[in-house]
C-alpha positions as CSV (number, residue, x, y, z in Angstrom):
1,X,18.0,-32.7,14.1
2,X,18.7,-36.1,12.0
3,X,22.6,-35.4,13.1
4,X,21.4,-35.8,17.2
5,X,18.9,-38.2,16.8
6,X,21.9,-40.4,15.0
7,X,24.0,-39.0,17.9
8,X,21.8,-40.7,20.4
9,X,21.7,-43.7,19.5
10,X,25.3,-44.1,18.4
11,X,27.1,-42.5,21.2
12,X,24.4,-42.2,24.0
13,X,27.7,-40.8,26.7
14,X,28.6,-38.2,24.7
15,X,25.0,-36.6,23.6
16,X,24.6,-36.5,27.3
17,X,27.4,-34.2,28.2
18,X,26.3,-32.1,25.3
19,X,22.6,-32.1,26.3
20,X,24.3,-31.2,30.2
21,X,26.5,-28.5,29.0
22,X,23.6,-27.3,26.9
23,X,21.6,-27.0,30.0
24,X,24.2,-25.5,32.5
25,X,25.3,-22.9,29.8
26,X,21.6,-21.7,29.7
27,X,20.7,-22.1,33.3
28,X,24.0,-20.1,33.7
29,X,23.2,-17.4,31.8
30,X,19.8,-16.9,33.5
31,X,21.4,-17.5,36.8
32,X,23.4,-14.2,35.6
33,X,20.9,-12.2,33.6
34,X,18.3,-12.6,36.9
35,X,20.9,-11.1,38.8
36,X,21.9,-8.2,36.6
37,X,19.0,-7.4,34.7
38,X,16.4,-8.6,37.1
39,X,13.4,-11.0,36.7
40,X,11.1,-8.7,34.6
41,X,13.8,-8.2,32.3
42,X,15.7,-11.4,32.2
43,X,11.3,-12.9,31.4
44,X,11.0,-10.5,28.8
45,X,14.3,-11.1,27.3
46,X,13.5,-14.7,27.3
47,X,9.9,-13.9,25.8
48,X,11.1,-12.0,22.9
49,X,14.5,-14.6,21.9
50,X,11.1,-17.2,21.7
51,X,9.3,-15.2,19.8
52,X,12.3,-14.0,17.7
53,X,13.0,-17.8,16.7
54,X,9.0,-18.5,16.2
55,X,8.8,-15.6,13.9
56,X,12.2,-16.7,12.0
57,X,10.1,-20.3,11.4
58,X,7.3,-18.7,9.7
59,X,7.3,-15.3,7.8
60,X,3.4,-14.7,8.5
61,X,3.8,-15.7,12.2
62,X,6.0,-12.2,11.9
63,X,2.9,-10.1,11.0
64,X,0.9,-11.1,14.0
65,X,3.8,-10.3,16.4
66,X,3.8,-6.9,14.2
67,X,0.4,-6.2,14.5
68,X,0.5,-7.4,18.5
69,X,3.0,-4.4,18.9
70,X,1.1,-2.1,17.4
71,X,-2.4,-2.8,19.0
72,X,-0.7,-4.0,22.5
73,X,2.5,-2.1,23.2
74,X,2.9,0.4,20.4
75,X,5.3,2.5,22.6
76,X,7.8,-0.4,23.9
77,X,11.7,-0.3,23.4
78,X,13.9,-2.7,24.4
79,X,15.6,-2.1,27.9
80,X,19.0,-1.6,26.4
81,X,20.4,1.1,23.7
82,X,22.6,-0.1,20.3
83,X,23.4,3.3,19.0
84,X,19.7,4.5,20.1
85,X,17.3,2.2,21.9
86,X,15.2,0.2,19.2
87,X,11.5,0.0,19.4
88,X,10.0,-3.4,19.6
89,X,8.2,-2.4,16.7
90,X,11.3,-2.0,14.8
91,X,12.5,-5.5,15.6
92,X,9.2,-7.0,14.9
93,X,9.8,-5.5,11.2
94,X,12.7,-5.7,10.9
95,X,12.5,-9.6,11.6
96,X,9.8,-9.8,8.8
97,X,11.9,-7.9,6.3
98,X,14.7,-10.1,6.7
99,X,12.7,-13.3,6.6
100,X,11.2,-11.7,3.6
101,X,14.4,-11.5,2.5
102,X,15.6,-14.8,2.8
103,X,13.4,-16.1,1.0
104,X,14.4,-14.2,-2.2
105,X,18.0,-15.0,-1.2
106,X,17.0,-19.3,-1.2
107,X,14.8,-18.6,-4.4
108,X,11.3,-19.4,-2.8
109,X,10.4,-15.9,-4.2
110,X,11.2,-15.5,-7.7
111,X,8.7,-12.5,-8.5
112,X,7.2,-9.5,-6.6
113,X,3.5,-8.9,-6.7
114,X,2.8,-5.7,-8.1
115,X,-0.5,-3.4,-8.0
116,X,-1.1,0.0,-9.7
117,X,-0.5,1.3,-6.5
118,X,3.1,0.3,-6.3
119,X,4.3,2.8,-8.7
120,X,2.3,6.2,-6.6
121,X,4.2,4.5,-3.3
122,X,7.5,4.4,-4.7
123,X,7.0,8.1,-5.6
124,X,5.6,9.3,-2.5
125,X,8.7,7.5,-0.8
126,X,11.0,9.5,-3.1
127,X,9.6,12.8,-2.5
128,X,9.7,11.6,1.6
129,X,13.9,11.1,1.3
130,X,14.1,14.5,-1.1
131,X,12.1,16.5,1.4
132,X,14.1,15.0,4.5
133,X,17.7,15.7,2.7
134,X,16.5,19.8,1.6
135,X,15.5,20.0,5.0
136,X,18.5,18.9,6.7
137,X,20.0,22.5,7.4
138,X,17.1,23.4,9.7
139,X,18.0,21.7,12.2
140,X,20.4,19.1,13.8
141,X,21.0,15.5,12.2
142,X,20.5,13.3,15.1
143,X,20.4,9.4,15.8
144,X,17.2,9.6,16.9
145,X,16.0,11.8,13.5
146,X,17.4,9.3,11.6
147,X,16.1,6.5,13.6
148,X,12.6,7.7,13.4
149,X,12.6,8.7,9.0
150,X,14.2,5.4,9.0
151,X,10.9,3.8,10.3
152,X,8.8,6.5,8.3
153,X,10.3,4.8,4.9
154,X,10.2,1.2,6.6
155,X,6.7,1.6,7.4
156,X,5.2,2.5,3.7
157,X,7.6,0.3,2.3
158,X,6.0,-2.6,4.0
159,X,3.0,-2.1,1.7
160,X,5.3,-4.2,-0.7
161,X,5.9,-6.9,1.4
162,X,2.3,-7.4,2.5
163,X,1.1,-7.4,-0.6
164,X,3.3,-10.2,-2.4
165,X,3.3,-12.2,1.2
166,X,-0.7,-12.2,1.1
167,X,-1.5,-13.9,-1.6
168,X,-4.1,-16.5,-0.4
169,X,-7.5,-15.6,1.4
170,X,-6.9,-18.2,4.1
171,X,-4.0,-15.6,5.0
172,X,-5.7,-12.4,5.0
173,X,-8.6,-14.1,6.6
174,X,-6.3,-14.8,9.3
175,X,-4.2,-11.8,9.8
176,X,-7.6,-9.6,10.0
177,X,-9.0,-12.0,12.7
178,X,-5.2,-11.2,14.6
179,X,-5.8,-7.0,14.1
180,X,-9.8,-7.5,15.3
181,X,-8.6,-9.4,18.5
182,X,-5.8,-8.0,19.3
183,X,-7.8,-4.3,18.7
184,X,-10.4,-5.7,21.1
185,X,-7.7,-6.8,24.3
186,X,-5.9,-3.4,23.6
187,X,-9.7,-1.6,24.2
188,X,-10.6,-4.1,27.0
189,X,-7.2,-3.3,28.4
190,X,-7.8,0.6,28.2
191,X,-11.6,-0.4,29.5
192,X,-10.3,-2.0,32.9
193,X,-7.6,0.7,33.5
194,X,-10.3,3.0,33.0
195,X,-12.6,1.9,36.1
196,X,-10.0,0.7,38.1
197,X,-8.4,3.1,41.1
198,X,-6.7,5.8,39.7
199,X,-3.2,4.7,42.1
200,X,-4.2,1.5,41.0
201,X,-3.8,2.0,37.2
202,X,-0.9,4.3,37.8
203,X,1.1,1.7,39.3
204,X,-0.1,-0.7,36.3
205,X,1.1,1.5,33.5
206,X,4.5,2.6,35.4
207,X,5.1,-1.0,35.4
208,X,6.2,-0.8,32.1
209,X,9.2,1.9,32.5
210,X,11.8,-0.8,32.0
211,X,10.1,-0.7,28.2
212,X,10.8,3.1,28.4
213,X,7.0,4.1,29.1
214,X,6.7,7.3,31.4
215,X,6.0,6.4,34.8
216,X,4.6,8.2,37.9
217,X,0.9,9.8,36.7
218,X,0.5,9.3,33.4
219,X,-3.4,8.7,33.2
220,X,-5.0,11.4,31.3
221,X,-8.0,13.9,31.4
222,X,-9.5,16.5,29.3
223,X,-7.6,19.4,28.7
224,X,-4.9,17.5,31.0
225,X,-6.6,18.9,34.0
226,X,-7.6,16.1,37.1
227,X,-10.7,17.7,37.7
228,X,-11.9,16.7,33.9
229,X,-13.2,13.4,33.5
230,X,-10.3,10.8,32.8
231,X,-9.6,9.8,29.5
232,X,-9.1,6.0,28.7
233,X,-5.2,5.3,27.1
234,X,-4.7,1.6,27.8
235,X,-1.3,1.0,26.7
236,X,-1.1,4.4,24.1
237,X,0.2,6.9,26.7
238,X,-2.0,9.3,23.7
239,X,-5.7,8.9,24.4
240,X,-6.0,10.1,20.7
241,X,-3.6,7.6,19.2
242,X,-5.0,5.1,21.1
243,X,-8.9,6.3,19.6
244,X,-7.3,6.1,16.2
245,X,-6.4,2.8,16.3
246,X,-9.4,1.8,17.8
247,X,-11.3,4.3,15.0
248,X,-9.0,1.7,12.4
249,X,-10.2,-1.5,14.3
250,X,-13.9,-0.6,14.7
251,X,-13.7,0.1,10.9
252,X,-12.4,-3.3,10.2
253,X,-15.1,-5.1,12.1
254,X,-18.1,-3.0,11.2
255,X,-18.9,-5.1,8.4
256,X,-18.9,-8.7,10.3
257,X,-21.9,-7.4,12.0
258,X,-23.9,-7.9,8.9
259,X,-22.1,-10.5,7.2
260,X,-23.5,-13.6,6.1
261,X,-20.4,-15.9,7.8
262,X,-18.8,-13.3,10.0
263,X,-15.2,-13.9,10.1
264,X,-15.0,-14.1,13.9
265,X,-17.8,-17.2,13.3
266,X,-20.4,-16.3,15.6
267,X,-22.0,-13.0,14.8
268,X,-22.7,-12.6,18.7
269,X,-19.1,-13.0,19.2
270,X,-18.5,-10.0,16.7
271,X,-20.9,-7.7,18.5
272,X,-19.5,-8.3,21.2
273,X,-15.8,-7.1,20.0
274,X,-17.3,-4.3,18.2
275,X,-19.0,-3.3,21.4
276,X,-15.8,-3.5,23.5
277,X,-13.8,-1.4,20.6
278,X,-16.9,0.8,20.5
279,X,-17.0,1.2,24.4
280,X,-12.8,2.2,24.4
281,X,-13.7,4.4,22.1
282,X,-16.1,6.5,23.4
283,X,-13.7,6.5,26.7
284,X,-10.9,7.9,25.5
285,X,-12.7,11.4,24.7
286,X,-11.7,11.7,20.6
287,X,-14.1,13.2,19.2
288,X,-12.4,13.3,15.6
289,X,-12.2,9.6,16.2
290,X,-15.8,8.8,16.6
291,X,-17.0,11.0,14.3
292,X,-14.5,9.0,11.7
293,X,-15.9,5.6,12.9
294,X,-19.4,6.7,12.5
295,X,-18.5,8.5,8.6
296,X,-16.6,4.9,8.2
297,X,-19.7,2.9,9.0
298,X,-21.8,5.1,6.8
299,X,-19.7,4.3,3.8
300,X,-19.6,0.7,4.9
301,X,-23.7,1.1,4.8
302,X,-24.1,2.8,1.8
303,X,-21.1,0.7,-0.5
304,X,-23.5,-2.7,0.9
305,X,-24.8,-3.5,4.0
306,X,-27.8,-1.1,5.1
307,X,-28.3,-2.9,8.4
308,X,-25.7,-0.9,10.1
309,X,-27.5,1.8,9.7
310,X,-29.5,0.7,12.6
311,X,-26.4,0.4,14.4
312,X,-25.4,3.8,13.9
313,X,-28.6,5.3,14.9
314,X,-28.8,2.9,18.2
315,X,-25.7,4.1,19.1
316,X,-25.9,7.8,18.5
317,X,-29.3,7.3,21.0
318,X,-27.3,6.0,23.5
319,X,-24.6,8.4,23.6
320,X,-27.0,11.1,23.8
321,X,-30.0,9.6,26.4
322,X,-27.8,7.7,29.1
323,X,-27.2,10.3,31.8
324,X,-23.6,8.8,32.2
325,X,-22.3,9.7,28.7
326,X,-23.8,14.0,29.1
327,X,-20.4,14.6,30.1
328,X,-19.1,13.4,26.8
329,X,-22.0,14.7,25.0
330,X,-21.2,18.1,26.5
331,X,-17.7,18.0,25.2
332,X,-18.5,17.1,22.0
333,X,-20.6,20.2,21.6
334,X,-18.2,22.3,22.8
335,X,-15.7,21.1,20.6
336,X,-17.9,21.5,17.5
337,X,-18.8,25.2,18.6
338,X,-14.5,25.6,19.3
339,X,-15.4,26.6,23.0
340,X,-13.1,24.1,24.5
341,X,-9.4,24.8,24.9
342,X,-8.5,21.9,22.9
343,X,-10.1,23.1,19.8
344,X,-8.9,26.6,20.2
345,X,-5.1,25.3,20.4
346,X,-5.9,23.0,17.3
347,X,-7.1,26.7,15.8
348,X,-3.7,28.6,16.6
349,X,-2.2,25.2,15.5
350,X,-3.6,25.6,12.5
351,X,-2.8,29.1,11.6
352,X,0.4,28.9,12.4
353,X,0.8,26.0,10.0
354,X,-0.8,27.8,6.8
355,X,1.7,30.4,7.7
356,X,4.6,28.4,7.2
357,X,3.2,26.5,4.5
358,X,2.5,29.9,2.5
359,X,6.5,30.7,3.0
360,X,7.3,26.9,1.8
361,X,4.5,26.0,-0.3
362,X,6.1,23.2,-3.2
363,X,8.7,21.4,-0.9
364,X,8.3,22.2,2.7
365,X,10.9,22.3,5.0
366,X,11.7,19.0,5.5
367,X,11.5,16.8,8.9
368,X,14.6,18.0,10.9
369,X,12.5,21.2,11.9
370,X,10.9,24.9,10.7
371,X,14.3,27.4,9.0
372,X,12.9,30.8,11.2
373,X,12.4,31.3,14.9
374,X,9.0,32.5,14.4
375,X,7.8,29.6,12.9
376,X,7.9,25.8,14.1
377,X,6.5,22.3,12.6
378,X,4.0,20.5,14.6
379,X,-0.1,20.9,14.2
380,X,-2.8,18.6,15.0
381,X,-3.6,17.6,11.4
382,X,-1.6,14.5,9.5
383,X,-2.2,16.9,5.8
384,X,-1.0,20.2,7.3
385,X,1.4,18.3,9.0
386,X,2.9,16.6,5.6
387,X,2.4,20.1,3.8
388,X,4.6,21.5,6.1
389,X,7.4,18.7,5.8
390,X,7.3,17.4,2.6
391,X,4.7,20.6,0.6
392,X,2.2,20.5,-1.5
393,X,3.8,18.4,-3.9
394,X,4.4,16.0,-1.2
395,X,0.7,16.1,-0.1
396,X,0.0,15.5,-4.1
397,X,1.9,12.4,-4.0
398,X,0.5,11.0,-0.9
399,X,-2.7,12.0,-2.8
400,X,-2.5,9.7,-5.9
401,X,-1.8,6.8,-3.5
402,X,-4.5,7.0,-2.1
403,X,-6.7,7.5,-5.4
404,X,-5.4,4.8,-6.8
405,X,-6.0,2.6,-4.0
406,X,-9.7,3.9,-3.9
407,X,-10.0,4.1,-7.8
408,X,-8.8,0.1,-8.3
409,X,-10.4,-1.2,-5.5
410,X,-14.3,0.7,-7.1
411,X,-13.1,-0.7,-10.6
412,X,-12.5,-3.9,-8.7
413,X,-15.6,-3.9,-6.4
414,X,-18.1,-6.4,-8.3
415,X,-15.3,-8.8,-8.3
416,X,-14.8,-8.6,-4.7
417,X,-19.1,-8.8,-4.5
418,X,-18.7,-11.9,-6.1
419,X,-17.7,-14.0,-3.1
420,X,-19.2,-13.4,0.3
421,X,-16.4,-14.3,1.8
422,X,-14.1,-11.7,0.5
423,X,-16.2,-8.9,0.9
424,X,-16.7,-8.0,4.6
425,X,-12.9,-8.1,5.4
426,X,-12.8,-5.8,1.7
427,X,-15.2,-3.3,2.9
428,X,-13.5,-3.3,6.9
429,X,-10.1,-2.9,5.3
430,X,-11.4,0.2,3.0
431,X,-13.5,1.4,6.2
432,X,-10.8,1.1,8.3
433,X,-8.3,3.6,6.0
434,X,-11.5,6.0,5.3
435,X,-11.6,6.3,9.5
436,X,-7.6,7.4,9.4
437,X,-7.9,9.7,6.5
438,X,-11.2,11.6,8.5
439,X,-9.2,11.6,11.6
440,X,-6.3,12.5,9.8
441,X,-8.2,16.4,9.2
442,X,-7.9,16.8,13.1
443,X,-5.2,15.0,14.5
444,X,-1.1,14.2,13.3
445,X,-0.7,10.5,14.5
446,X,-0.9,8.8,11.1
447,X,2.2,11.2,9.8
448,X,3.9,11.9,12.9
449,X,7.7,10.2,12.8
450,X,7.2,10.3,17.1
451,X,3.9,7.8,16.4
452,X,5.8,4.8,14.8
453,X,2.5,2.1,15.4
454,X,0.3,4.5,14.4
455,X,1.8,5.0,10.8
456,X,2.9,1.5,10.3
457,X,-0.5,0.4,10.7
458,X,-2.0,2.8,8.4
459,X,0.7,1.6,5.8
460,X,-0.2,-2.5,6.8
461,X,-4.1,-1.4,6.1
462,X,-3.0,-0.2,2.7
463,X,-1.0,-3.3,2.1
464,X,-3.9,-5.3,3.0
465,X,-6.9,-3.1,0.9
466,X,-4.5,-3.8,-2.4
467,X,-4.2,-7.5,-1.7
468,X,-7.8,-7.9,-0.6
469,X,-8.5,-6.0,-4.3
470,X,-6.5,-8.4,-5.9
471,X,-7.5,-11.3,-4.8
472,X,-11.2,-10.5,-5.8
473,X,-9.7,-9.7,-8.8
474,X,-7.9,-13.0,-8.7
475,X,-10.5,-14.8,-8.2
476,X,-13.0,-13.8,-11.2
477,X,-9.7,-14.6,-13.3
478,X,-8.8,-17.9,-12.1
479,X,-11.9,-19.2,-9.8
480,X,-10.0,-22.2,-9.7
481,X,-7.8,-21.1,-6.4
482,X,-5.5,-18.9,-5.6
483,X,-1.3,-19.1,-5.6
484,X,0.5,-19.8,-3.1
485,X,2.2,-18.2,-0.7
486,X,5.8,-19.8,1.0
487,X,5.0,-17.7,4.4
């Protein structure tokens, strides 16, 4: 910049012509890229080289654009292949993980953060890439396959990165504001789609086929039949994946409604984002997900703040007085009882899956696909699911991360009580993961390599849970501040 500046003043002809040429080369290639790609393209092209070079400036500005995907276009690839056509998810990430990398490279990181759950994640990853190599000879190794394990290892990797990038309060303070807000567009999205016309949101949600979303009618209804009520999916395309998320989000929040400085500063203003989540919710049908937002508020009530109880209770009234929500209250019935077609498949689902899991207990079959004709690997549970690709050693290993997460962060809790602060986004972070792991008994999302967002942001929560811990712990250690981060 010095170099121009100097230029300017020095040799005013020449930094014109550059400045010029600068300018016709770029209008040119617009000129061209409007005419070949189009104007949806050549904007989004444009969008994403300016976000690429903001991100590059700052390593946490990264994270939000991450957690934007997720939460906003979880689903997105780019309108062109190299190889296979990458998700924007997997530039997002993989434009953190080099910046992250830089920094090592230029010595602004000279050691790594570590937590006792870095060890357990490290395994689990191991017995991930073991599984996927002895399962290799059921089925073909394709680009896609190793696309998607690719992002499987990326994802829980990027518990390591999260964890030595948030170091400081200020920036987990900051990041969980991004995931509540961006949660809340993503449910008022699926909210407006909802009530608008049903040609109306069709054409909305086709829109997006250039970011190789399906097009034509891709609203959905219980049991997929048009004469069910509609089911709300925002920008998901899964009404289930998207309740998941928003099971994550509402988790996150919960707390802030009984905070003594909510995070989102005015505790109206938190309501009102919890109610948006909460509304979405309810919409898109998932019953496992609203049953683990309500089991994760619980635990948010009974850990510290018995306010929400009142919550809970107003809400559960609601859903089962108004008039408008007996449809939904019908369904959830019938799902409890296994009356409705959906439960019934999840049944045969699951049977089928103990089946092969009996023939391949220890090691599974691996993540290329099932070794016999009769038997096949897919089931609407993320635990069957992983015992049928990686066993029940694999399901062990994904086990002690998760204890040791849980186990540190009780040893850590009256630490984290210690500052007011701390503890709401503490308590969302744990409710959050304790919403996935409920819906995880019922649905595959959070283990499924064709649900990229959905794992990745299981994998970010855990980041986050281990640095929240350790900055309680941090903090009754060294109350005079915390390190710093070079984000």
């Amino acid at each position: 910049m010095n170099r121009w500046l100097e230029l300017s003043r020095t040799n005013p002809r020449a930094y014109a012509l550059l400045v010029g040429a600068s300018v016709a080369i770029v209008a040119i290639g617009l000129g061209a890229a409007l005419g070949l790609a189009g104007p949806l393209i050549t904007v989004g092209a444009v969008l994403a080289l300016a976000a690429g070079l903001w991100v590059l400036s700052r390593l946490e500005v990264g994270l939000y654009a991450m957690i934007a995907v997720i939460t906003l276009v979880p689903f997105a690839s780019l309108p062109f292949k190299v190889v296979f056509r990458p998700t924007f998810l997997d530039v997002a990430l993989l434009g953190v993980l080099f910046v992250y990398a830089l920094q090592w490279m230029s010595g602004r990181r000279r050691q790594m953060t570590l937590t006792p759950a870095h060890a357990p994640v490290v395994v689990f990853m191991l017995l991930a890439v073991f599984s996927f190599v002895l399962g290799l000879p059921n089925g073909p190794l394709t680009p896609n396959l190793i696309r998607q394990f690719a992002e499987l290892l990326l994802s829980i990797a990027f518990v390591f990165v999260v964890v030595d990038v948030v170091t400081e309060r200020a920036a987990l303070e900051r990041l969980t504001r991004v995931i509540m807000l961006t949660g809340a567009l993503a449910a008022l999205i699926g909210i407006v789609l909802y009530f608008l016309p049903e040609t109306v949101s069709n054409q909305a949600l086709s829109a997006l086929r250039v970011f190789e979303y399906p097009a034509g009618n891709v609203l959905r209804y219980i049991e997929d039949n048009p004469d069910n009520p509609q089911r709300a999916i925002a920008t998901a395309i899964d009404p289930n994946a998207l309740g998941g998320m928003l099971a994550m989000v509402g988790g996150l929040i919960a707390p802030q409604l009984a905070a003594g400085k909510p995070l989102l500063r005015w505790r109206g203003l938190a309501y009102l984002v919890f109610g948006v989540v909460a509304a979405c919710l309810v919409l898109t049908f998932s019953r496992g997900a609203l049953a683990a937002l309500a089991a994760a508020m619980v635990v948010i009530a009974l850990a510290r703040y018995r306010r929400l109880l009142v919550v809970i209770a107003l809400g559960a009234v609601v859903i089962v007085l108004l008039p408008v929500m007996q449809d939904y209250v019908a369904h959830f019935v019938e799902g409890v009882q296994g009356q409705d077609l959906a439960t019934q498949m999840r049944l045969g689902e699951y049977k089928d899956a103990f089946t092969l899991i009996s023939r391949y207990p220890w090691l599974g079959v691996g993540f290329s696909g099932a070794p016999a004709i009769d038997l096949y690997v897919g089931v609407s549970s993320a635990y069957l699911l992983m015992a049928s690709e990686m066993g029940i050693v694999g399901v062990a290993g994904f086990a002690l991360v998760i204890g040791v997460l849980v186990g540190w962060g009780f040893l850590r809790r009256r630490a984290v009580y210690r500052d007011p602060a701390l503890t709401p986004i503490w308590l969302g972070l744990y409710a959050g993961l304790a919403a996935a792991l409920s819906v995880g008994f019922v649905d595959h999302y959070f283990f499924n390599l064709d649900f990229q967002a959905a794992g990745t942001l299981f994998w970010l929560y855990v980041g986050l849970a281990l640095a929240a811990t350790r900055l309680g712990d941090q903090a009754e250690q060294s109350p005079a501040g915390d390190a710093k981060s070079p984000t």
